[in-house]
C-alpha positions as CSV (number, residue, x, y, z in Angstrom):
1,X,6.7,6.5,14.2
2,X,9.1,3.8,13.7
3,X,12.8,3.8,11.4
4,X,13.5,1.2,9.0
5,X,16.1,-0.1,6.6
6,X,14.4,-1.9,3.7
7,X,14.9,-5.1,2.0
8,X,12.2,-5.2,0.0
9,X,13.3,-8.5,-1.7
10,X,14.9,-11.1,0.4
11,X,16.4,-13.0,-2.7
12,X,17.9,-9.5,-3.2
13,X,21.9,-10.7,-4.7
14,X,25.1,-9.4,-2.8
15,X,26.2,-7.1,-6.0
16,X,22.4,-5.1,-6.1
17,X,23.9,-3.6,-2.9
18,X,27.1,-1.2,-5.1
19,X,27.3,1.5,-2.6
20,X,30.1,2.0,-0.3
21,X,28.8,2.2,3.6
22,X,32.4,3.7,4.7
23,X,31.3,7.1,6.3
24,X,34.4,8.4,5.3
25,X,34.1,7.6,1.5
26,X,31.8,9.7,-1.1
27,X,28.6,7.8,-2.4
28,X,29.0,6.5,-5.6
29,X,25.0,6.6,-6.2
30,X,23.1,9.7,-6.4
31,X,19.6,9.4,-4.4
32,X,18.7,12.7,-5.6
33,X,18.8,11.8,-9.3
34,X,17.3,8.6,-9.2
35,X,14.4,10.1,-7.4
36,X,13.9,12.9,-9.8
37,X,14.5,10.1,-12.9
38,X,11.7,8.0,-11.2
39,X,9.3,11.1,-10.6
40,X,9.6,11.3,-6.8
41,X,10.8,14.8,-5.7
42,X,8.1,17.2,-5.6
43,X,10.8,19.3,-3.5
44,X,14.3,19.5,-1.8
45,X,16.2,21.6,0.4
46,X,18.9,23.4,-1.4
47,X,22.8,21.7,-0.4
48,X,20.7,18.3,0.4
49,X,22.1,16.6,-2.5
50,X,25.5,17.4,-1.8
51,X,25.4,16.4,1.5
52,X,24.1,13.3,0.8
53,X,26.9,12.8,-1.9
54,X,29.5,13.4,0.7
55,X,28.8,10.0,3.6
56,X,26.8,7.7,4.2
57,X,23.7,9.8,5.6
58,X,20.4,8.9,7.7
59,X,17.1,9.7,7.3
60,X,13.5,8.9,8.0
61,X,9.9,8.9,6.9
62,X,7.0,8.6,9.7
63,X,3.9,6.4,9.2
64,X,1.2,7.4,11.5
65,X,-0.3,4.6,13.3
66,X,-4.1,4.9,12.4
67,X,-4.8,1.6,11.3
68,X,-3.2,-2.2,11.6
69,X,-2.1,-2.0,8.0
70,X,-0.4,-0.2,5.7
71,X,-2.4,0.4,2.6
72,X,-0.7,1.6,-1.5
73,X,-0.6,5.0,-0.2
74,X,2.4,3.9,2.3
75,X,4.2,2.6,-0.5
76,X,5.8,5.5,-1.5
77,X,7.3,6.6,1.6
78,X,8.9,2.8,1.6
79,X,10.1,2.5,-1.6
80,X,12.3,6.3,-1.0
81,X,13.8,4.4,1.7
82,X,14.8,1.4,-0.1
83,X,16.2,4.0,-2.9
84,X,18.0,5.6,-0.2
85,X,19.4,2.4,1.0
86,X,20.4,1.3,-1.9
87,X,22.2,4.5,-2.2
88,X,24.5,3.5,0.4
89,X,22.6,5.3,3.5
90,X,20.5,4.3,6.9
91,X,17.0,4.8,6.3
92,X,14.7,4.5,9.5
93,X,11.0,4.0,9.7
94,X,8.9,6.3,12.3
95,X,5.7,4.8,13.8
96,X,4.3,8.1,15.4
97,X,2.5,6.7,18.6
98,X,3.0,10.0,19.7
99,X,1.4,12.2,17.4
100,X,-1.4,9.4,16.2
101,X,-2.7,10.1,19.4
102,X,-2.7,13.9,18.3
103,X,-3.7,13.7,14.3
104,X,-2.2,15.7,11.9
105,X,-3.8,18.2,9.8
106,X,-2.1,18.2,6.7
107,X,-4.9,17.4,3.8
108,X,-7.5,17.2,6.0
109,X,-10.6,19.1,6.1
110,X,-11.4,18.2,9.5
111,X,-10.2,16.4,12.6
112,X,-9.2,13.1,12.8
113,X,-10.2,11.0,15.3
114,X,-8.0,10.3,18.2
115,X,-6.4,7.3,19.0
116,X,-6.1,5.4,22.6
117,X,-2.6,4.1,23.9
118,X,-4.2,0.6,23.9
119,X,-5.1,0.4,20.0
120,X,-2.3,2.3,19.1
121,X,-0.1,-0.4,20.8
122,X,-1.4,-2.8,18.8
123,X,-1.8,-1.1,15.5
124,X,2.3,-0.3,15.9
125,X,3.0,-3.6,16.5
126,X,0.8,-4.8,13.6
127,X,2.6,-2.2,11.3
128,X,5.9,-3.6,12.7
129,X,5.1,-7.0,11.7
130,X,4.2,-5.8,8.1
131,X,7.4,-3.7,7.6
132,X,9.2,-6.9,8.6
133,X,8.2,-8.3,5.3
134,X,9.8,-5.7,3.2
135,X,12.5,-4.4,5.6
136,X,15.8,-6.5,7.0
137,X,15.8,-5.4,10.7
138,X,18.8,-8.1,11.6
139,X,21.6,-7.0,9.2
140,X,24.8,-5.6,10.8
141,X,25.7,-3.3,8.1
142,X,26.0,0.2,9.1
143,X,23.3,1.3,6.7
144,X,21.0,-1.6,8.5
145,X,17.2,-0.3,8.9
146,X,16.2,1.2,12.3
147,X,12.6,1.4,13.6
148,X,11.6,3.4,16.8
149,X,8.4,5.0,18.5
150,X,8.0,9.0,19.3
151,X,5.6,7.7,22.1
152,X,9.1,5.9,23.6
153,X,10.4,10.1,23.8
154,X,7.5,12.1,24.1
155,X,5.8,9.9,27.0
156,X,7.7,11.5,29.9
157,X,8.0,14.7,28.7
158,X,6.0,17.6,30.5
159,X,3.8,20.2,28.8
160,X,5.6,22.8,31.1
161,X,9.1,21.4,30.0
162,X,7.8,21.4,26.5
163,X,6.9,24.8,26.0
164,X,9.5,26.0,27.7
165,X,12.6,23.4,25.6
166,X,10.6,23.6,22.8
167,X,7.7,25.6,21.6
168,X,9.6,28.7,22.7
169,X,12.0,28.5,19.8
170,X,8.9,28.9,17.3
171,X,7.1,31.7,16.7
172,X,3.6,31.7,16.4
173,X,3.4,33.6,13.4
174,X,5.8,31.1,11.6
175,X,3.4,28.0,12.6
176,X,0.2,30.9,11.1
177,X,2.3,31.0,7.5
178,X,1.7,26.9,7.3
179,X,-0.3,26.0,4.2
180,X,-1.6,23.0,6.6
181,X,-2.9,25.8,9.2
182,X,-4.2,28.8,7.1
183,X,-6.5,26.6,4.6
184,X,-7.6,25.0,7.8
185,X,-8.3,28.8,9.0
186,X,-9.4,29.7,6.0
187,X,-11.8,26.9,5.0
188,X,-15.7,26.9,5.9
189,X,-15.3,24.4,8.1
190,X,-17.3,25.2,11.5
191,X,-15.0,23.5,14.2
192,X,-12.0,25.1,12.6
193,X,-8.7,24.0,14.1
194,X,-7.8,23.0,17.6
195,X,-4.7,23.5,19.4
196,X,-4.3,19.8,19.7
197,X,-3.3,20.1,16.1
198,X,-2.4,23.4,15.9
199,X,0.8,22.1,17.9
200,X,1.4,18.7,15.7
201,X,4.3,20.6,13.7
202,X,6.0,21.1,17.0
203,X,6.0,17.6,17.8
204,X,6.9,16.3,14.5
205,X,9.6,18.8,14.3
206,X,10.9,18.0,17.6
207,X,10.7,14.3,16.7
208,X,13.5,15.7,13.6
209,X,15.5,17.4,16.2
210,X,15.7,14.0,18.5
211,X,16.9,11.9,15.6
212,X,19.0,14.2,14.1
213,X,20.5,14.6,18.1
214,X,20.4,10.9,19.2
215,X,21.0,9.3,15.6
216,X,22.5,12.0,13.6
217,X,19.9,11.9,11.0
218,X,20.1,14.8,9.2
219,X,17.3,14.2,6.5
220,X,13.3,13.8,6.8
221,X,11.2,12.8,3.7
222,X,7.3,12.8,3.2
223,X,5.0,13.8,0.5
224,X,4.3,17.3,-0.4
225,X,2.1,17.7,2.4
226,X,4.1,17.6,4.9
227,X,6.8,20.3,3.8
228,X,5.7,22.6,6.6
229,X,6.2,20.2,9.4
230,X,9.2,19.1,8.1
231,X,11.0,22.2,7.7
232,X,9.6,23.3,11.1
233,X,11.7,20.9,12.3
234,X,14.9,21.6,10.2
235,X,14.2,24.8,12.1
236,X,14.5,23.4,15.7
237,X,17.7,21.3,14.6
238,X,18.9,25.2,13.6
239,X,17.5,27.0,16.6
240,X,18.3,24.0,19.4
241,X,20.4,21.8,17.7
242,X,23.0,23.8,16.1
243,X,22.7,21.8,13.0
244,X,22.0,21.4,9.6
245,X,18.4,19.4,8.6
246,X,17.4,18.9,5.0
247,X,13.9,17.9,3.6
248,X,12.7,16.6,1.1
249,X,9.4,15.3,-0.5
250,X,7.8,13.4,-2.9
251,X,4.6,14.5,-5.3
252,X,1.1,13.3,-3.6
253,X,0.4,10.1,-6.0
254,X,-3.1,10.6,-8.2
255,X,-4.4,9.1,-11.1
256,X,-5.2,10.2,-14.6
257,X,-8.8,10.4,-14.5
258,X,-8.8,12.9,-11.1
259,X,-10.2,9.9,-8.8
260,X,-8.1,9.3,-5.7
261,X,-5.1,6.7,-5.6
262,X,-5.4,3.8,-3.8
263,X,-8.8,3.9,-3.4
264,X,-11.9,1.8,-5.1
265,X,-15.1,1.4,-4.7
266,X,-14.8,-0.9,-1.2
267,X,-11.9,2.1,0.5
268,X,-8.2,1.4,0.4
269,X,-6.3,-1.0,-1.1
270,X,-4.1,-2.5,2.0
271,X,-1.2,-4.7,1.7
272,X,-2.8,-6.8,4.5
273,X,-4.0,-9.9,2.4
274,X,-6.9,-10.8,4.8
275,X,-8.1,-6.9,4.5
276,X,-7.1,-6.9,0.2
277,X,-6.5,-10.1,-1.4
278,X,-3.8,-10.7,-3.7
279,X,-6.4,-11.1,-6.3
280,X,-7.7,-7.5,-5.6
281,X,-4.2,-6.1,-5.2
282,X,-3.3,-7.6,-9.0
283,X,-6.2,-6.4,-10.1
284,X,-6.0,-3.0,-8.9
285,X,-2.4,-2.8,-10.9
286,X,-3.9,-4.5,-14.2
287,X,-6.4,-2.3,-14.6
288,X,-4.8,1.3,-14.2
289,X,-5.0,3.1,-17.1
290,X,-2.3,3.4,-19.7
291,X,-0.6,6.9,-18.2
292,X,-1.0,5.7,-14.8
293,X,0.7,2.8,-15.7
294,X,3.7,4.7,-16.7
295,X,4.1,6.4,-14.2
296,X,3.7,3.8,-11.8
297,X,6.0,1.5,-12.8
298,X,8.8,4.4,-12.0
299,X,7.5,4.7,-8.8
300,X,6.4,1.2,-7.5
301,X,8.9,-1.4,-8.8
302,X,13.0,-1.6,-9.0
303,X,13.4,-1.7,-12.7
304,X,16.4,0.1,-13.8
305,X,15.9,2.8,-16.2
306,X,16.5,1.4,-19.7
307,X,14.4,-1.7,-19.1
308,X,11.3,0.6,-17.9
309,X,12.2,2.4,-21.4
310,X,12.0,-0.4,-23.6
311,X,8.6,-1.4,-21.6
312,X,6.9,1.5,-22.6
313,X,8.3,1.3,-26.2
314,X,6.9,-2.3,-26.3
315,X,3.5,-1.1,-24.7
316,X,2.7,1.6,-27.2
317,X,3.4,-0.5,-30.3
318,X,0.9,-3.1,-28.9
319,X,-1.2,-1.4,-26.1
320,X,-4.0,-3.5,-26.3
321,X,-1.5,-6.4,-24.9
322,X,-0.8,-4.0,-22.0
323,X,2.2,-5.4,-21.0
324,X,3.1,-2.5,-18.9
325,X,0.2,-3.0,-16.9
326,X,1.0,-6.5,-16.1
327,X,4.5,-6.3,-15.7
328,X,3.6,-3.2,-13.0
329,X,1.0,-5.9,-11.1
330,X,3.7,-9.0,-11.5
331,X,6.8,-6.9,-10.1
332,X,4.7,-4.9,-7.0
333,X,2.3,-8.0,-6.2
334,X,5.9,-10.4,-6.0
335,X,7.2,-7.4,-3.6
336,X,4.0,-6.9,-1.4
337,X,2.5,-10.4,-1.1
338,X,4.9,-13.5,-2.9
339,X,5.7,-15.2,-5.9
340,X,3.2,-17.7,-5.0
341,X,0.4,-15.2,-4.3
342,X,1.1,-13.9,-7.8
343,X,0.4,-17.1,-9.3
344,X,-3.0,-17.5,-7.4
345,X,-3.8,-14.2,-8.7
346,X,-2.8,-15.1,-12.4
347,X,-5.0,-18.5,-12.0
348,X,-7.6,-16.9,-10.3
349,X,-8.1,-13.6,-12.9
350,X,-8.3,-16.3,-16.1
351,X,-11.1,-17.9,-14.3
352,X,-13.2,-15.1,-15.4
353,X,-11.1,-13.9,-18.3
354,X,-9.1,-17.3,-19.6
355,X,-9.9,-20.8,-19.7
356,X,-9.8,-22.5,-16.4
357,X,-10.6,-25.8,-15.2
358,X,-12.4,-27.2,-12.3
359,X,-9.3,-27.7,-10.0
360,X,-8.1,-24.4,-10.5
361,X,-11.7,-22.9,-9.2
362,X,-10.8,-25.3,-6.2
363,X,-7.4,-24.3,-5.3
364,X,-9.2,-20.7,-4.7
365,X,-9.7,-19.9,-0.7
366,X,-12.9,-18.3,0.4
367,X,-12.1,-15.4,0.0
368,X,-10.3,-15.0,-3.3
369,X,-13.2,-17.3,-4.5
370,X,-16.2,-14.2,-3.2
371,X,-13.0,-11.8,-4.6
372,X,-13.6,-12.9,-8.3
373,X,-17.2,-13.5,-8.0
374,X,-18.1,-10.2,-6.5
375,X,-21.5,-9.2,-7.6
376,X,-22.4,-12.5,-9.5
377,X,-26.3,-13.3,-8.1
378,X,-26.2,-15.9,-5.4
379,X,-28.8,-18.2,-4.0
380,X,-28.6,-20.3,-1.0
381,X,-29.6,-24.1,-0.9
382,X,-29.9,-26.2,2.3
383,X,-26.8,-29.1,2.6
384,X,-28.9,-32.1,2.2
385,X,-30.0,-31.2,-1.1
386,X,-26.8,-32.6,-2.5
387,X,-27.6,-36.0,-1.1
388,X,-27.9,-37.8,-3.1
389,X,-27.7,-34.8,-5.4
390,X,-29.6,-31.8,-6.6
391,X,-30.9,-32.3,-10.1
392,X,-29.9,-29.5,-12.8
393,X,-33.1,-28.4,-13.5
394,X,-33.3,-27.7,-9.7
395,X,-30.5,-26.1,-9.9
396,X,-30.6,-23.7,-12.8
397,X,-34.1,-22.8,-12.1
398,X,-36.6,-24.3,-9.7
399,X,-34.4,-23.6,-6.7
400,X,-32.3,-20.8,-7.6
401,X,-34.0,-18.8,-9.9
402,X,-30.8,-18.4,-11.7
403,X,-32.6,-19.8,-15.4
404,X,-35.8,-18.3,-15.6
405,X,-38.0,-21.8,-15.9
406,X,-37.6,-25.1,-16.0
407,X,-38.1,-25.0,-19.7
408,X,-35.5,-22.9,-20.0
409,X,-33.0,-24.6,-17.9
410,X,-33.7,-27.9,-20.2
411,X,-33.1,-25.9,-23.7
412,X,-30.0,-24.6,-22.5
413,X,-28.7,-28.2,-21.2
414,X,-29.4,-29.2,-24.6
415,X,-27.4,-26.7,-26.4
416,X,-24.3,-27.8,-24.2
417,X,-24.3,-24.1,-22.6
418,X,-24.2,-24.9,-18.9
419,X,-21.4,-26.1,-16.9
420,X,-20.8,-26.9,-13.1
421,X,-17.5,-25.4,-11.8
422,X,-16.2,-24.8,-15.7
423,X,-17.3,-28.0,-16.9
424,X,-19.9,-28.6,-19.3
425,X,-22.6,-31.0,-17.6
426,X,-26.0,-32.6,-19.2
427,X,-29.5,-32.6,-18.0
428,X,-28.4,-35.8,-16.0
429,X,-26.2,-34.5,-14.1
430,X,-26.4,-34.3,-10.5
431,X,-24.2,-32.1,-7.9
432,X,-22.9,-33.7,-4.9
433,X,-20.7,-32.8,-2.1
434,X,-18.0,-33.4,-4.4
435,X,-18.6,-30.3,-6.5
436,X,-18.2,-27.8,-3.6
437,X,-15.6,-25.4,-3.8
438,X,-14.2,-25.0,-0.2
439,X,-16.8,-26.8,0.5
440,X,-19.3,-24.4,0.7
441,X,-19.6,-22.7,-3.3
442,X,-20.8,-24.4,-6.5
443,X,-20.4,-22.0,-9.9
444,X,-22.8,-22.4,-12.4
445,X,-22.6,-21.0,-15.7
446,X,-24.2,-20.2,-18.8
447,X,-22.3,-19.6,-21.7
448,X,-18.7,-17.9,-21.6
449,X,-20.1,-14.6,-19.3
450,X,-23.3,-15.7,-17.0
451,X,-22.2,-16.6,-14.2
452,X,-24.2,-17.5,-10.7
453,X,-23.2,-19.1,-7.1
454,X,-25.0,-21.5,-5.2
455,X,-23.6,-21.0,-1.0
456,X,-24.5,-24.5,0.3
457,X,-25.2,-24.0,4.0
């Protein structure tokens, strides 16, 4: 797992940063209540909002490394530690090589798979590369972002000098009153529960207990899942540590009609752009439903309170504009991907739903180009039919099968209902080389919603 400080916007001005950092001082910004405005505290420890009001505190959320992205479902646990940040405290960012190689059973039905050293290396240092986008790992302020490894303290530690530092001070009937281990007892599942994961809570809560002793971090945060294995591990800073831990979570995110965040039909929506396109990750913002989107928009973006208020005022007098659903897409797209990437996205969405010219289609790349066209028929012509060009009856009909006959293709060019790449074109026309989009895609069209692609090999 790794620690970070966030800086989710690098254009971010001196004044957004109104906390003091003195350890000394009292915060003058209340975590706690801006989570619980923003609908992100499912639960909290009691005295954890007071202690945080006293100093500047730390505390960390863990991402297990299971994959070389992050995907949406990340985003929470990121944006609580920019709020905490912003607060005026040290957030730090835990990639668990350590317990991805043991998989935790929170939420899951049955065991994951487990990880080798070697791709866990690389996913970490993938993950590491992608935080660096959001979070500021160079500041010297003393609430600057920290990011470590568990693998870096668990490595060299002995089973014998585990159980015997460690698992002693836990009781196995206090890991047995887990939610995360009795539904896993109590499910239907055949290969029940090994001790592999039986023991994760003991090495996430140990992984508390060697920040709070080595960084005096005294708060761990996570969704609601993962209240048992964080308070087993406020229990070994009480028990070994002779300190004080706090936890705190956030609610698991869903949406309104029961299907699972983050998730469409082709899996999870990653902030990688060569794995989700920032055409994909607009869309998947612009196209949440109405109550989704107001709850979002709490969650996922830095608008203050009364601006978020006046969005939803605007949206319901006018919800067919929804302009809650693209400010939600504009604000998170900007933070994930760029201001640029946002535009591409814009440009490339009104080439199916706005008007659009021929250059815009060719500013697309490949694969925001197959992004937008996903699912429009294709057919595949040979490279030297463009020289010196393929005829439009060819192409609407005889070679593609696009028009259902030639006589068909040659009404329609009549009626001025085709066009070549958004361009209305005659029987006459011919397309060259010159039409290809990355040079490899001509898009054909009939009328405003028929669409087809011809992939020039």
């Amino acid at each position: 797992m790794y620690l970070f400080v966030v800086d989710l916007f690098s254009e971010v001005p001196s004044s957004f940063y109104i906390c003091s950092y003195s350890k000394t001082t009292s915060m003058t910004k209340n975590f706690v209540q801006e989570l619980e405005w923003r609908g992100m505290i499912h639960d909290v420890m009691p005295g954890a909002e007071e202690h945080l009001m006293e100093s500047m505190r730390a505390a960390y959320v863990g991402i297990d490394p299971t994959a070389d992205s992050l995907h949406i479902g990340h985003l929470v646990g990121v944006m609580m530690l920019k709020h905490f940040q912003l607060a005026g405290h040290k957030p730090f960012a835990l990639v668990g090589g350590a317990t991805g190689m043991i998989g935790d059973p929170s939420g899951k039905s049955a065991e994951r798979n487990l990880l080798d050293e070697k791709t866990l290396r690389h996913n970490q240092e993938a993950l590491k590369a992608q935080l660096s986008r959001f979070l500021d790992f160079e500041s010297d302020a003393p609430n600057a972002a920290v990011l470590v490894n568990n693998y870096d303290w668990m490595k060299n530690f002995t089973f014998l000098e585990f159980i015997r530092d460690v698992g002693k001070h836990i009781t196995v009937n206090y890991m047995m009153a887990k939610d995360s281990v009795k539904k896993r007892l109590s499910s239907d599942a055949k290969e029940g529960m090994s001790f592999t994961e039986f023991t994760y809570q003991l090495v996430q809560g140990y992984d508390f207990l060697y920040l709070f002793q080595h960084h005096d971090c005294t708060l761990q945060m996570g969704g609601s899942d993962q209240w048992g294995n964080i308070t087993t591990g406020t229990e070994l800073i009480r028990r070994i540590g002779g300190g004080k831990g706090f936890a705190l979570t956030c609610p698991l995110i869903t949406k309104a009609d029961g299907t699972k965040f983050g998730k469409t039909e082709g899996g999870n929506i990653w902030l990688d752009a060569e794995r989700t396109s920032p055409y994909k990750f607009y869309q998947y913002w612009l196209n949440t439903s109405d109550e989704d989107a107001e709850k979002y928009i709490k969650i996922f973006t830095f608008l203050d309170r009364e601006e978020i208020e006046n969005l939803v005022a605007t949206h319901k007098e006018a919800p067919h504009m929804r302009a809650l659903q693209r400010r939600l897409a504009e604000e998170i797209t900007v933070m994930v991907h760029s201001q640029a990437d946002l535009g591409n996205a814009i440009k490339a969405s009104d080439i199916l739903f706005g008007k659009s010219t021929s250059e815009d289609l060719k500013g697309l790349n490949e694969k925001t180009f197959l992004d937008v066209f996903e699912g429009v028929p294709q057919a595949q012509i040979a490279r030297n039919e463009l020289s010196p060009g393929l005829d439009m009856i060819g192409a609407l009909a005889a070679k593609t099968g696009f028009l259902g006959s030639n006589g068909e293709a040659r009404r329609e060019l009549k009626q001025n209902a085709i066009s070549v790449n958004k361009e209305k074109v005659q029987e006459d026309y011919l397309i060259t080389e010159t039409d290809l989009i990355n040079n490899k895609f001509v898009l054909l069209q009939r009328g405003k919603k028929n669409y087809f692609v011809l992939v020039v090999e």
